[in-house]
N, C-alpha and C positions, 0 to 999 in steps of 0.2 A: 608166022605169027602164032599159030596154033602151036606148035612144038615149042615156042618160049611160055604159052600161056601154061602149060602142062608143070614145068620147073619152077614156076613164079609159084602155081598148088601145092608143090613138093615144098619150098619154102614155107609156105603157110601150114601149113599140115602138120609140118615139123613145129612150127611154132606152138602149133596149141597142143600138137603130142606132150609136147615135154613138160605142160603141169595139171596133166592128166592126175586123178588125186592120187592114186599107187605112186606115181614120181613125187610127189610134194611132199607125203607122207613120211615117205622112206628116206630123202635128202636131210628133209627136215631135223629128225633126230640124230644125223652125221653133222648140220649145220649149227644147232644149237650150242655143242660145246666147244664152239671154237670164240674167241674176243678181237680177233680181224678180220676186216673186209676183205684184202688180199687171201687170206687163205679162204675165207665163203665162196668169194667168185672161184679162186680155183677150182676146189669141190664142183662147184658146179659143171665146169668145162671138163673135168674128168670122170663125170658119171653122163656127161654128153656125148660123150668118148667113147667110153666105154659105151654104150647103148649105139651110138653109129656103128663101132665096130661090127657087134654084133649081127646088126642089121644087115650090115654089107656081105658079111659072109654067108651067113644063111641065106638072104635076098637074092645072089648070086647064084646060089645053085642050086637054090629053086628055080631060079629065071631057064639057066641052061637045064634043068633037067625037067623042065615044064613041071613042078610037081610040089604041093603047096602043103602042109603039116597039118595031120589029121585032125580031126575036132576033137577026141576022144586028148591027144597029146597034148593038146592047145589049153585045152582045160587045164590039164596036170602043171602045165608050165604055169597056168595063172595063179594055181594056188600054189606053188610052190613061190611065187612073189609075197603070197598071204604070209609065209612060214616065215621066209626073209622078214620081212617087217617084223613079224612078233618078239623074232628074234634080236633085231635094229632096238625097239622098245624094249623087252625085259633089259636088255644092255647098257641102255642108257640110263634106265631106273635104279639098275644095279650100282653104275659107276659114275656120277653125277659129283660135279665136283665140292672138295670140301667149301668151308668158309676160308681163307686168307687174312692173316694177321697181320696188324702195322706194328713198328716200333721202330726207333731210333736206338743206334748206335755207331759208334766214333770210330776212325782210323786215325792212322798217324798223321798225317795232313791234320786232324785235329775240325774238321768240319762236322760237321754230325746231319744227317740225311734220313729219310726213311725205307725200308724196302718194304717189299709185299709177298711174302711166301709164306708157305707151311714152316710153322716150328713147333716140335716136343718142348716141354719144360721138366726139366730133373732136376731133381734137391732142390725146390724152391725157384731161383728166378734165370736160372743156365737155361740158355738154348742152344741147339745143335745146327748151323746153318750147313747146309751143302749145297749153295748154288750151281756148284757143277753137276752136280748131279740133278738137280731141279731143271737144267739146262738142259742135260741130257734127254731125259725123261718128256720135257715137254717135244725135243723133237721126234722122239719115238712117235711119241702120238697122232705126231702132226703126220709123219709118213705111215701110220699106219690109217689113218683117218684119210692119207690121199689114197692109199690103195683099196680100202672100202668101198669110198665114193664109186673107184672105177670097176668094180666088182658087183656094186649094186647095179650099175649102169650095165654090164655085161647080162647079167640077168633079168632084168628090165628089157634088151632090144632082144632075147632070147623068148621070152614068154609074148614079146608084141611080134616076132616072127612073122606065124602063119599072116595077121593081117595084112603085113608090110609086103610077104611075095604074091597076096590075092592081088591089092593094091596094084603093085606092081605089072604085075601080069597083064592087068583088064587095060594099062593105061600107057604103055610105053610099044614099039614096034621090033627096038632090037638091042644085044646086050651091054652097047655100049650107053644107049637112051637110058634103060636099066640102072646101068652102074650110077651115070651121073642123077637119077635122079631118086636115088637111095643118100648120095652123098650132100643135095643139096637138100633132103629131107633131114639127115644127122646135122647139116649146118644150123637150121631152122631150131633144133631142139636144143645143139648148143649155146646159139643166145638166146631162147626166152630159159633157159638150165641159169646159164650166167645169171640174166637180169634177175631172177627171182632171187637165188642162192646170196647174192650181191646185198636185194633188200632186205634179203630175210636177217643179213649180217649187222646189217648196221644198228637195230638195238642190241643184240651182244656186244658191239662193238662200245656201244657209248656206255653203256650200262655196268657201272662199278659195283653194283649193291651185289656181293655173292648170293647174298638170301635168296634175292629178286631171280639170280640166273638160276638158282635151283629151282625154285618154285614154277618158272616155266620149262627147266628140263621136266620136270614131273608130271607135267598138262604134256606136252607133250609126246613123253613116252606111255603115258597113258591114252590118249588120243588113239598112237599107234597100235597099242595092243588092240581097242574095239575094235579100229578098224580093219584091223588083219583077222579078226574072228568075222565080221561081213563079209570080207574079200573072199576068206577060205569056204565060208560053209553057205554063202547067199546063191 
């Protein structure tokens, strides 16, 4: 009973690791430019991912080599989460989506409909559409915003390390206890990663006003910069 109560802690632990404010901070300005729930939650499962992975590998060989990451490194690893962020924020401040224009225009069918994308206007009332390209573009993003997600998360269970193989160490007997009870710990932070990343989605998600989605990209990517100036130098 005791050996299950131990992995029931590794669940919980996991849970509230994962919106520790370094994680909420840093997802956060990955989650705000996106306008679907399906891709939030993803995000979220890939920087949970990503941060298990991490955990597991380092966790592991610390466990087999008994030997846990200096304080002096630990530190370095945490601020180097600070610089991440800053960098997460100037980014998003940087690149904050435009506003999105409507308008009507007809095909041959003879219907007339509206779309919602970027347009130039030349000589007066021309505009130039390139949905394929609009298309394209948006899925660039979208994979490069997955790859982030799991990059932040990689650096994230990188700089929580040291904790995770003290942890480890003081409360497990052998390396298979170990193993499983790193990966029921990464379970733990992928769904409270999801649930959060999920609700964080859902006013992007509803929220049509462009103004509106920029004016909270700007809270915040600014948020994040204070708070990677705390994180770095407190």
């Amino acid at each position: 009973m005791q050996e299950y109560s131990i992995f029931v802690m590794a669940f919980v632990l996991g849970i509230k690791h994962a919106i520790e404010p370094d994680h909420i901070v840093a997802i956060s300005t990955i989650v705000c430019k996106t306008r679907k729930i399906s891709k939030a939650a993803i995000l979220g499962v890939l920087w949970g991912i990503g941060h298990t992975a991490t955990l597991f590998i380092t966790g592991m060989i610390g466990i087999m080599m008994k030997y846990t990451i200096p304080e002096k490194l630990a530190v370095l690893l945490e601020r180097g989460v600070g610089v991440m962020i800053m960098i997460l924020a100037i980014n998003l401040l940087l690149n904050y989506k435009k506003p999105l224009y409507a308008h009507t225009h007809e095909h041959e069918h003879m219907h007339s409909h509206n779309h919602f994308h970027k347009h130039s206007h030349v000589y007066g009332d021309q505009h130039t559409h390139e949905h394929e390209h609009a298309n394209n573009d948006r899925s660039k993003r979208k994979i490069l915003d997955y790859i982030k997600s799991l990059l932040v998360g990689f650096v994230h269970g990188l700089a929580g390390s040291a904790v995770m193989i003290l942890l480890t160490l003081t409360t497990v007997k052998s390396y298979w206890e170990g193993a499983l009870f790193i990966i029921i710990f990464g379970v733990g932070t992928i769904i409270s990663m999801l649930v959060y990343t999920t609700i964080l989605g859902i006013p992007f998600a509803l929220n049509h006003n462009n103004r509106v989605h920029n004016y909270i990209n700007i809270i915040i990517g600014s948020v994040g910069i204070i708070f990677s100036f705390y994180y770095i130098f407190h």
